[in-house]
C-alpha positions, 0 to 999 in steps of 0.5 A: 438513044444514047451512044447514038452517032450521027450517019454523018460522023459515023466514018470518021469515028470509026476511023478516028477511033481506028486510027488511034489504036493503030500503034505498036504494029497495028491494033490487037485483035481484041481491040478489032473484036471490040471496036467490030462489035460496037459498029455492028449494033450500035451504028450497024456499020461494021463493014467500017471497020475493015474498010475505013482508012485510020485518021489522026487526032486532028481529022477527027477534030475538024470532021467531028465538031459535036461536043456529044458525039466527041465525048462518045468518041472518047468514051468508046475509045477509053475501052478500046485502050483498056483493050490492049494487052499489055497496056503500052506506053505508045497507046496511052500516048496516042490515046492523050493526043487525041484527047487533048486535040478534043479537049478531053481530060478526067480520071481515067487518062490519068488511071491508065497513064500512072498504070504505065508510068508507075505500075498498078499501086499508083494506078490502084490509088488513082482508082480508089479515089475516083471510085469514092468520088461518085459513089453516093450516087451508084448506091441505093437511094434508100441506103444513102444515109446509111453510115457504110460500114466494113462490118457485117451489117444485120439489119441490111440482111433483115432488110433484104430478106423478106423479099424472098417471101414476095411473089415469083415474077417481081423483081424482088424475088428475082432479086433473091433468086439471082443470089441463090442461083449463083451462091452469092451471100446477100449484101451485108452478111459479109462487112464490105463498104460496097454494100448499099452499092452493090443493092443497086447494081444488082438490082439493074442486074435484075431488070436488065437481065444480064447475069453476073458472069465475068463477061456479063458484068463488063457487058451491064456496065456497057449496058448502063452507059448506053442507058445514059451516058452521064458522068456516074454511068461512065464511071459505072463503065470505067470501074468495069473496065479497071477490075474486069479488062485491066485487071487491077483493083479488086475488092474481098468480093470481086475478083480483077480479071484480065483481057474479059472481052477476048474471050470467046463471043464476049466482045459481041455481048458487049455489043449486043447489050450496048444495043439493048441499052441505048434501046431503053426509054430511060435509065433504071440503075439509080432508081429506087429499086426498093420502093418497087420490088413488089411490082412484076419484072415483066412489067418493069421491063415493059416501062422502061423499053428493055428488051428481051437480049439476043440469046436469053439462053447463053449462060449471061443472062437471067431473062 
């Protein structure tokens, strides 16, 4: 189970994590939300929240010694930041103290502390880099000799197309009719570079069954980090996180959004699809989806361990 804690480090990661938004007067309600959300169904601690006493970075260090469970601590703590609006310098600054005591470094301290230090343009160039970084490997395999291109690509289009001609209840009709359903043109209608990625995320749209919903796409970038949480899975997270709780990046087809999880019942979605995440067998967002969009959802589901989501019926799912 990824995202997984031991019982033991449970309280002092909570406080710890506690202790490191506890600036500017104490934490954002948005950040409490959160934190909240992901102690109830990932650690079913909640009562933690309201209860632990905050902890500094050096606490944290001596009571957390597990290489894995202090990169998690990170990466939960990478969203809690996100969280605070505005982003203040106390809390970037008290977000490096503790990644500096865990001996923790990587693009998304630097992102946010050029977004305080120099503003959105140097923060939007730190992400841009980063994002082209890993995204060979966020694209569809079968795509990943495809030369990318800023133009319309017709033969991708001709190439996703008959999938609308497959049965209702495999995964590539489902596929199909997510795009339909939300009036979304099919990659390559439209010249974006981000094309042969966005085949595979929303493949795993599909498969995990959470729709493409403002809050929906924070919650399956969620969703596959808790799959596994590997460095192009937390990169998955961190790109969310920028364009959808930030709100700085965006391309000609996604819109940035500000403060995401502050909305209302966003912040338990969070949550639950970290639950259903971690709950998998295995990761699917980077397999060849292509290779299987003739087989059955329902049994796609079924081999990799996803389960149906708390309430299909909530307006961010597709189940």
């Amino acid at each position: 189970m990824s995202l997984a804690v031991p019982s033991t480090s449970v309280e002092p990661f909570v406080a710890g994590l506690l202790g490191a938004i506890d600036v500017d007067g104490g934490p954002t309600g948005e950040q409490l939300s959160v934190l909240s959300a992901m102690a109830k169904h990932l650690w079913h601690r909640e009562d933690l929240v309201h209860s632990a006493t905050p902890i500094g970075p050096t606490e944290v260090a001596e009571r957390i010694t597990d290489p894995v469970t202090r990169r998690r601590f990170h990466e939960i703590l990478l969203t809690l930041e996100v969280c605070r609006h505005p982003l203040t310098q106390s809390q970037v600054d008290r977000v490096e103290q503790y990644g500096s005591t865990l001996h923790f470094e990587g693009p998304d301290l630097q992102i946010l502390r050029d977004l305080v230090d120099s503003g959105v343009t140097a923060a939007s160039a730190d992400f841009k880099r980063f994002l082209m970084k890993n995204l060979d490997a966020r694209i569809e395999p079968q795509l990943r000799q495809v030369h990318m291109t800023a133009e319309p690509e017709p033969e991708l289009v001709a190439r996703l197309r008959p999938l609308a001609d497959l049965p209702d209840g495999t995964l590539g009709r489902a596929f199909i009719d997510m795009y339909e359903r939300n009036g979304i043109p099919l990659p390559g209608i439209r010249g974006a570079k981000m094309n042969h990625w966005f085949v595979a995320h929303d493949m795993t749209h599909v498969i995990a069954g959470i729709d493409t919903t403002i809050p929906g796409e924070v919650a399956l970038s969620a969703f596959q980090m808790a799959l596994d949480d590997n460095e192009v899975n937390r990169g998955a997270l961190l790109g969310s996180l920028v364009v959808h709780e930030a709100g700085f990046a965006q391309s000609a087809k996604v819109r940035s959004e500000s403060a995401t999880l502050d909305a209302p019942g966003a912040a338990e979605l969070l949550g639950q699809e970290m639950a259903r995440g971690a709950a998998c067998r295995a990761d699917f967002s980077l397999i060849d989806h292509l290779a299987i969009a003739h087989h059955p959802l329902a049994e796609i589901r079924a081999d990799f361990g996803v389960t149906p989501p708390t309430d299909p019926d909530d307006g961010h799912h597709c189940w």
